[in-house]
N, CA, C and O atoms as a Tinker XYZ file with bonds, in Angstrom:
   292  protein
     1  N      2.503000    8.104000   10.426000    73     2
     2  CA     2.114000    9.494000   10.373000    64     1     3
     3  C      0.852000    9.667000    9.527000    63     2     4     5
     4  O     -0.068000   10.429000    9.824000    81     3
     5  N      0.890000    9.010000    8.616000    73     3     6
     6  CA    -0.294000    9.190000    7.498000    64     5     7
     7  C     -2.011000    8.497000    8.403000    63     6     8     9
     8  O     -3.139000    8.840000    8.047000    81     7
     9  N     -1.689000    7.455000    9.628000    73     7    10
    10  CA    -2.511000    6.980000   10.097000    64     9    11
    11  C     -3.208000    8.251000   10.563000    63    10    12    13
    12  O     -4.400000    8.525000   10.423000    81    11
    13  N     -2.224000    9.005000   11.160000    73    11    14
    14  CA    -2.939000    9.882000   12.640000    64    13    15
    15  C     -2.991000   11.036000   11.901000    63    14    16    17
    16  O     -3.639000   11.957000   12.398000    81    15
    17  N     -2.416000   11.235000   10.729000    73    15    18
    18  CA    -3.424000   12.116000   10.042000    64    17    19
    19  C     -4.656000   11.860000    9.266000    63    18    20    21
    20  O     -5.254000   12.811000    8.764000    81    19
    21  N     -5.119000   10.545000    9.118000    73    19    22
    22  CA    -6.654000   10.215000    8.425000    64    21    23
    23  C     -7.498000   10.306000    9.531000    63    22    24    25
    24  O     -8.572000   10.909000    9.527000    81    23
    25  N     -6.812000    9.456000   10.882000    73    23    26
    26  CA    -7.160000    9.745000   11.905000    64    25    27
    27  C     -7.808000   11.296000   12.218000    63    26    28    29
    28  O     -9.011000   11.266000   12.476000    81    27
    29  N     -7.426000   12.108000   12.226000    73    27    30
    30  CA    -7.435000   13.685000   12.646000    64    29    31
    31  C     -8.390000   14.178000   11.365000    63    30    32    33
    32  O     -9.126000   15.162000   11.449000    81    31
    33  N     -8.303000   13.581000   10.499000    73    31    34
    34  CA    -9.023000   14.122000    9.047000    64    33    35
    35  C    -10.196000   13.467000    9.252000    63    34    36    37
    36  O    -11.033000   14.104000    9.891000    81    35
    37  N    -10.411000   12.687000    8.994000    73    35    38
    38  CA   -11.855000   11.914000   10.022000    64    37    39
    39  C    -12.633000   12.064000   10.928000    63    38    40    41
    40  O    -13.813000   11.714000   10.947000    81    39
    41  N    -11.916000   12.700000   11.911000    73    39    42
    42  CA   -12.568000   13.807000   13.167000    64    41    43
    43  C    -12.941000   15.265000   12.638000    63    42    44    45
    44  O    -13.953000   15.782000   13.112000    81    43
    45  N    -12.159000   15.999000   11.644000    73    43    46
    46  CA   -12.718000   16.760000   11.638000    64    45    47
    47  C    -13.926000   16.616000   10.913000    63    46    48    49
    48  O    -15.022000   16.883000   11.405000    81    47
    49  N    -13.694000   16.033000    9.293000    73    47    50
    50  CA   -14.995000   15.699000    9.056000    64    49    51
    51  C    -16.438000   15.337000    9.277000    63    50    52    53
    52  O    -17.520000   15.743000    8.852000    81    51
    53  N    -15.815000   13.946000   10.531000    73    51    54
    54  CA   -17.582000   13.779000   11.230000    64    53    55
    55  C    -17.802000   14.698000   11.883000    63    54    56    57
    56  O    -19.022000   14.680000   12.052000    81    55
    57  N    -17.015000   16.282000   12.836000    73    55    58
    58  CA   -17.822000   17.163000   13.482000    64    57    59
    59  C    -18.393000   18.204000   12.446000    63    58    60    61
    60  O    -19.216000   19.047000   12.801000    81    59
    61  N    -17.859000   18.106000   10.958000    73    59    62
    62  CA   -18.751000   19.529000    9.970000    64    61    63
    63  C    -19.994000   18.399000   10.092000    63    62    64    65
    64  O    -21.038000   18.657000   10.691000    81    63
    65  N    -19.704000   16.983000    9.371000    73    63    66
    66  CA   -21.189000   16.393000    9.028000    64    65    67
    67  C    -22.486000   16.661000   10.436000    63    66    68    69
    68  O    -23.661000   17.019000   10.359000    81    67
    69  N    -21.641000   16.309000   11.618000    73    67    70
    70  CA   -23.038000   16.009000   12.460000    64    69    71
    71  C    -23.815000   17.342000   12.213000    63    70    72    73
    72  O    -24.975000   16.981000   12.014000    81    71
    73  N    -23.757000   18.600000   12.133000    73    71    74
    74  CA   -24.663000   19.608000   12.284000    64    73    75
    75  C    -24.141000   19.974000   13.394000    63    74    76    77
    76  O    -24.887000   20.593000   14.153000    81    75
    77  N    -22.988000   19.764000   13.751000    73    75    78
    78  CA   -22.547000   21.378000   15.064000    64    77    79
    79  C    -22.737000   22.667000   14.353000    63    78    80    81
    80  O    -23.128000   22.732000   13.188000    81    79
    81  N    -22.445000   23.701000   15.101000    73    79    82
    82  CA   -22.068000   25.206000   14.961000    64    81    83
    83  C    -20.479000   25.217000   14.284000    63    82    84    85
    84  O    -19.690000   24.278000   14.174000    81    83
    85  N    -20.373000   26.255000   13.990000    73    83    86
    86  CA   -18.885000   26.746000   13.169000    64    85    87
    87  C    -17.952000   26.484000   14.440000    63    86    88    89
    88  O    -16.794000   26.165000   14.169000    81    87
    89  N    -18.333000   26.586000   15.918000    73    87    90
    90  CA   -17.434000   27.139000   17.015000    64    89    91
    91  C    -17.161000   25.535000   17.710000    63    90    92    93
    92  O    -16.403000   25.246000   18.637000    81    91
    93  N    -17.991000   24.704000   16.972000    73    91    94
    94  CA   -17.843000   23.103000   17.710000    64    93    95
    95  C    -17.145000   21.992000   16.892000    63    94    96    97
    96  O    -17.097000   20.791000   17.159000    81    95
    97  N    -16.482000   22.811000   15.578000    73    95    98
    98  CA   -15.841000   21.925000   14.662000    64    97    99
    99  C    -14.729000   21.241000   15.258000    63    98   100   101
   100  O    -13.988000   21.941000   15.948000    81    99
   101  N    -14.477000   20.129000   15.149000    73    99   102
   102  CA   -13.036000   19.790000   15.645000    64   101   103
   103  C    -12.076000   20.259000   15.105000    63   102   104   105
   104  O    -12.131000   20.569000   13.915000    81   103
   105  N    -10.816000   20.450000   15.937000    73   103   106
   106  CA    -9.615000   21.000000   15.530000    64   105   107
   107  C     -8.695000   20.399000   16.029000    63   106   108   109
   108  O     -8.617000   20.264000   17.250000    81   107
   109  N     -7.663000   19.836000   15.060000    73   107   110
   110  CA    -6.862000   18.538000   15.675000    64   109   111
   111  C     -5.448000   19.524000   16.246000    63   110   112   113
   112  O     -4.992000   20.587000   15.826000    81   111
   113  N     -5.071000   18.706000   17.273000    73   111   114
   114  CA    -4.295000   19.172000   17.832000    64   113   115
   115  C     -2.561000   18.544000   17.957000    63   114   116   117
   116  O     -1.551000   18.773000   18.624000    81   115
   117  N     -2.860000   17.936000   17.221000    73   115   118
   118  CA    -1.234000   17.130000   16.553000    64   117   119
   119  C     -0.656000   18.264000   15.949000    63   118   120   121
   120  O     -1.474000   18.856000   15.246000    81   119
   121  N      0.567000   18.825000   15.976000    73   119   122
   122  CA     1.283000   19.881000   15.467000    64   121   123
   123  C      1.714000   19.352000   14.174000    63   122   124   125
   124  O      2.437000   20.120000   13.539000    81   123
   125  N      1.522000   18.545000   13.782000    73   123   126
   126  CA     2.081000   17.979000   11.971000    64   125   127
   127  C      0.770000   18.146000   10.990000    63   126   128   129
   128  O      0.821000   18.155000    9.760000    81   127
   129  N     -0.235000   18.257000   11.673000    73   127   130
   130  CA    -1.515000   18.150000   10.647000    64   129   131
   131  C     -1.682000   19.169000    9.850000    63   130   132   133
   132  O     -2.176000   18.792000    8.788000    81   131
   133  N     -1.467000   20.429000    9.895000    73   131   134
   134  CA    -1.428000   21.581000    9.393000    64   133   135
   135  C     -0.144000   21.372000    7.710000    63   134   136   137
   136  O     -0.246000   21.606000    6.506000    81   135
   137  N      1.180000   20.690000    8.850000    73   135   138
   138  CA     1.993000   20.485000    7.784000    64   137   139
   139  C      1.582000   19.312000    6.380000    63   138   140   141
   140  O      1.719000   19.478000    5.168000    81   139
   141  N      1.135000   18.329000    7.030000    73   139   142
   142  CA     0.643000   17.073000    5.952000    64   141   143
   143  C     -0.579000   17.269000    5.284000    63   142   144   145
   144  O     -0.976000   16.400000    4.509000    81   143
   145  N     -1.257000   18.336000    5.488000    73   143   146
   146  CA    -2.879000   18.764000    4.824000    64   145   147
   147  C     -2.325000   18.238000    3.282000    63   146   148   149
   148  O     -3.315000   17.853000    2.660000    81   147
   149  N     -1.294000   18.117000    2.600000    73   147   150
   150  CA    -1.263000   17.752000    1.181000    64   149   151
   151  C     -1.726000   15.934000    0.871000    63   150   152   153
   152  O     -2.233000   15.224000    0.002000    81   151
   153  N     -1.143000   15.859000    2.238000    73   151   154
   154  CA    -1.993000   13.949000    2.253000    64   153   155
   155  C     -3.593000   13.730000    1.612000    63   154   156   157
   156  O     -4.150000   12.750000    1.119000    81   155
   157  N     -4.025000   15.107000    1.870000    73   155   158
   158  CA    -5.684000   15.320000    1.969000    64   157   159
   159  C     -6.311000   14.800000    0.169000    63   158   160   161
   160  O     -7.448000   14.359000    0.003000    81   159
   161  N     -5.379000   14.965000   -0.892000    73   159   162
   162  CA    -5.763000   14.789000   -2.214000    64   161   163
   163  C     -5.422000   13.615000   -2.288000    63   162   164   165
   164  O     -6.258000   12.983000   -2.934000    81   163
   165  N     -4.097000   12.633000   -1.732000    73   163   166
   166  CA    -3.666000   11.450000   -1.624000    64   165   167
   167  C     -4.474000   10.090000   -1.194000    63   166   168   169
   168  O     -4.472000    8.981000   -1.726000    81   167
   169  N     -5.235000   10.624000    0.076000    73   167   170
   170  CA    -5.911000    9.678000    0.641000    64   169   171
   171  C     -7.514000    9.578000    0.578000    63   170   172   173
   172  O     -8.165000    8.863000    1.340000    81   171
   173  N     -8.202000   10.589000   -0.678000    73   171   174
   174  CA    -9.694000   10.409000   -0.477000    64   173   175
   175  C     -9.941000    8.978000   -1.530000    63   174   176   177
   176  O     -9.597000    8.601000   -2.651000    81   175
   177  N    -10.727000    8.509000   -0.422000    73   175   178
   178  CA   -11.520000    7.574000   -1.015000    64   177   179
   179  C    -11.881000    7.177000   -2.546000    63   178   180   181
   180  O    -12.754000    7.896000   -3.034000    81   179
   181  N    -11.449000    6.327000   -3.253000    73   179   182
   182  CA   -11.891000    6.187000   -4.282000    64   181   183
   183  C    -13.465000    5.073000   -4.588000    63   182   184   185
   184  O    -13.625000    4.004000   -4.000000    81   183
   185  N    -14.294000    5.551000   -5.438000    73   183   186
   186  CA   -15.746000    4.759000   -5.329000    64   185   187
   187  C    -15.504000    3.051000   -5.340000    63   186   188   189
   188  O    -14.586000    2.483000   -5.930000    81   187
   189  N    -16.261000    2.591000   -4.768000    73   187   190
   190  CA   -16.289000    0.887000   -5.233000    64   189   191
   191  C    -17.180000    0.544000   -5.643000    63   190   192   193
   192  O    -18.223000    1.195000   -5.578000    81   191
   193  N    -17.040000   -1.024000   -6.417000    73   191   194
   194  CA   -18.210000   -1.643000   -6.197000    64   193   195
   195  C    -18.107000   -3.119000   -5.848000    63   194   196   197
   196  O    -17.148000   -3.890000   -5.873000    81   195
   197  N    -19.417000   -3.285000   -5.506000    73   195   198
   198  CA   -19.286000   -4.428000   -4.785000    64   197   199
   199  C    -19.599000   -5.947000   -5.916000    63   198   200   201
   200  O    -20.303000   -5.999000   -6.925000    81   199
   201  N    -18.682000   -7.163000   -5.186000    73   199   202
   202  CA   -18.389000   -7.712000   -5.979000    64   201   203
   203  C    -19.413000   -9.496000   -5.319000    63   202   204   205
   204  O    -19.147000  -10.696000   -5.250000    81   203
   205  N    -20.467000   -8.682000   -5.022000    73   203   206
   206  CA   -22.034000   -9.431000   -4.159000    64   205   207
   207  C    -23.126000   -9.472000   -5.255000    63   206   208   209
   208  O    -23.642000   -8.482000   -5.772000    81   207
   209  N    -23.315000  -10.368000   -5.445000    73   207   210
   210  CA   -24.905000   -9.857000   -6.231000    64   209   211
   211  C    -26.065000  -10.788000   -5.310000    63   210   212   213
   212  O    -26.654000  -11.867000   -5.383000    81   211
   213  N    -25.981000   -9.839000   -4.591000    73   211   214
   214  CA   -27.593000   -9.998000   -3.189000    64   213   215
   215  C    -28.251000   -8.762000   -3.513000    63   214   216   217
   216  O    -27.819000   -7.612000   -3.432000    81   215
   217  N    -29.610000   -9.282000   -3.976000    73   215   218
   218  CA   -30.459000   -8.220000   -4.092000    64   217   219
   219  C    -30.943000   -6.934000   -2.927000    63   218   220   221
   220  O    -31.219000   -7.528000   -1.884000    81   219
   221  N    -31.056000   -6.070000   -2.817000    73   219   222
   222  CA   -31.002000   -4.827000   -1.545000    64   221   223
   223  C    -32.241000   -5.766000   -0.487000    63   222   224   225
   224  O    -32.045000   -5.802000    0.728000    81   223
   225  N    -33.741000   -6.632000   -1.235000    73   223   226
   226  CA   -34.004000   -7.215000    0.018000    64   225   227
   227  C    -33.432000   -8.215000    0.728000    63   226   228   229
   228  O    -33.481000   -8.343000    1.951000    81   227
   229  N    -32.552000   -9.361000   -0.535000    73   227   230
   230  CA   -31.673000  -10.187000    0.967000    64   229   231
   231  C    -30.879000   -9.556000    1.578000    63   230   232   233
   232  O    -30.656000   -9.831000    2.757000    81   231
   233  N    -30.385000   -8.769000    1.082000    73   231   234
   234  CA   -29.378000   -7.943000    2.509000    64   233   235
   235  C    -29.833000   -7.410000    3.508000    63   234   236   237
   236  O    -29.335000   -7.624000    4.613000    81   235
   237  N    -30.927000   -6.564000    3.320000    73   235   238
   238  CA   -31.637000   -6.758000    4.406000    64   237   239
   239  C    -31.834000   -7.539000    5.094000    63   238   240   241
   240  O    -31.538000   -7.317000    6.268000    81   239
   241  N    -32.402000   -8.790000    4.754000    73   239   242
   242  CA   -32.813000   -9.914000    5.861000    64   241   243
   243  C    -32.017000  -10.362000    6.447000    63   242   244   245
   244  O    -32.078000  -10.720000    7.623000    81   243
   245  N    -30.492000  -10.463000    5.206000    73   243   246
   246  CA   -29.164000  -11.393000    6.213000    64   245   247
   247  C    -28.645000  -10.348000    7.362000    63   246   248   249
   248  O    -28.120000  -10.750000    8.400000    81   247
   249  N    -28.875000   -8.790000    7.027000    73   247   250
   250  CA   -28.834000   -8.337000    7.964000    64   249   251
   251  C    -29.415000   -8.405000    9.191000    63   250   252   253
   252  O    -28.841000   -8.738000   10.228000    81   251
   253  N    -30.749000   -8.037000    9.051000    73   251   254
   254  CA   -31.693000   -8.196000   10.301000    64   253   255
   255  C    -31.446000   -9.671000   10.878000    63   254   256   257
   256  O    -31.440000   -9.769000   12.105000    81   255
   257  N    -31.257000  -10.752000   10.165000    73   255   258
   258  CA   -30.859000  -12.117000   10.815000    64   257   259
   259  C    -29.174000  -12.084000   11.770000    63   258   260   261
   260  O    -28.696000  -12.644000   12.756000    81   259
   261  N    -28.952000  -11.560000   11.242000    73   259   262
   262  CA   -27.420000  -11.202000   12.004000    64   261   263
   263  C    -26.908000  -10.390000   13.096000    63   262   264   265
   264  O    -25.957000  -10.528000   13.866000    81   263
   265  N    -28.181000   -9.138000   12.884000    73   263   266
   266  CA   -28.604000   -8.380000   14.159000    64   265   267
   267  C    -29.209000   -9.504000   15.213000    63   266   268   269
   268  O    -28.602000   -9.689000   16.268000    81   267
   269  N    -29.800000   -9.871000   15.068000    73   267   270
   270  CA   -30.638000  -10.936000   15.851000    64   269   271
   271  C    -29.971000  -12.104000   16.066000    63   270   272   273
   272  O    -30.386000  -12.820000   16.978000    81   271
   273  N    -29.022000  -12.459000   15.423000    73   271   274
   274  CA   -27.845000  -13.697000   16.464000    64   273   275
   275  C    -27.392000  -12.802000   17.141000    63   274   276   277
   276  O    -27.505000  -13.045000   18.343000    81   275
   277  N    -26.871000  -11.760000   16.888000    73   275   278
   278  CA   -25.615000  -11.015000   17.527000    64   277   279
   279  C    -26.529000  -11.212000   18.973000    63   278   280   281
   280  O    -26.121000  -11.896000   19.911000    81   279
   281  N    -27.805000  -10.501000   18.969000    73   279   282
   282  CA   -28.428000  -10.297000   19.885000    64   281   283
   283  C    -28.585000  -11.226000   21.138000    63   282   284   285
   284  O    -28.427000  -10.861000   22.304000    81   283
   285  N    -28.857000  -12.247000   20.795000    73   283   286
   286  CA   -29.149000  -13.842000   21.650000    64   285   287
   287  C    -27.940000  -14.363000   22.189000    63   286   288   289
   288  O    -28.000000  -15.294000   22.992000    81   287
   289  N    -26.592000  -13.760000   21.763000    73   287   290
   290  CA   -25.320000  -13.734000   22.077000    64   289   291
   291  C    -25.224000  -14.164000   23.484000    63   290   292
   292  O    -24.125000  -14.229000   24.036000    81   291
């Protein structure tokens, strides 16, 4: 239950972020979501950090190198 409500909480969220209108927000249609909205303080994200020390340009590159196998796939 807690899935398909992060699930449903997740949808609505990415339709406020993209920049729809008020009238294009998603609205989940599972009849329990209304009831479990208290999950909503339970399940936000807590910050991380990462436990990498690659400077922001190798990540880049191992990225772009990884885009580019994927690619030749």
């Amino acid at each position: 239950m807690r899935d398909t409500f992060m699930s449903n909480l997740r949808r609505v969220k990415e339709s406020k972020r993209s920049g729809k209108g008020t009238t294009d927000i998603y609205t989940p249609k599972w009849s329990l979501y209304d009831r479990l909205k208290f999950l909503q303080k339970t399940v936000i994200q807590s910050t991380s950090t990462s436990n990498l020390n690659i400077s922001s340009e190798k990540f880049d590159d191992i990225q772009i190198e990884q885009t580019l196998n994927e690619s030749l796939k």
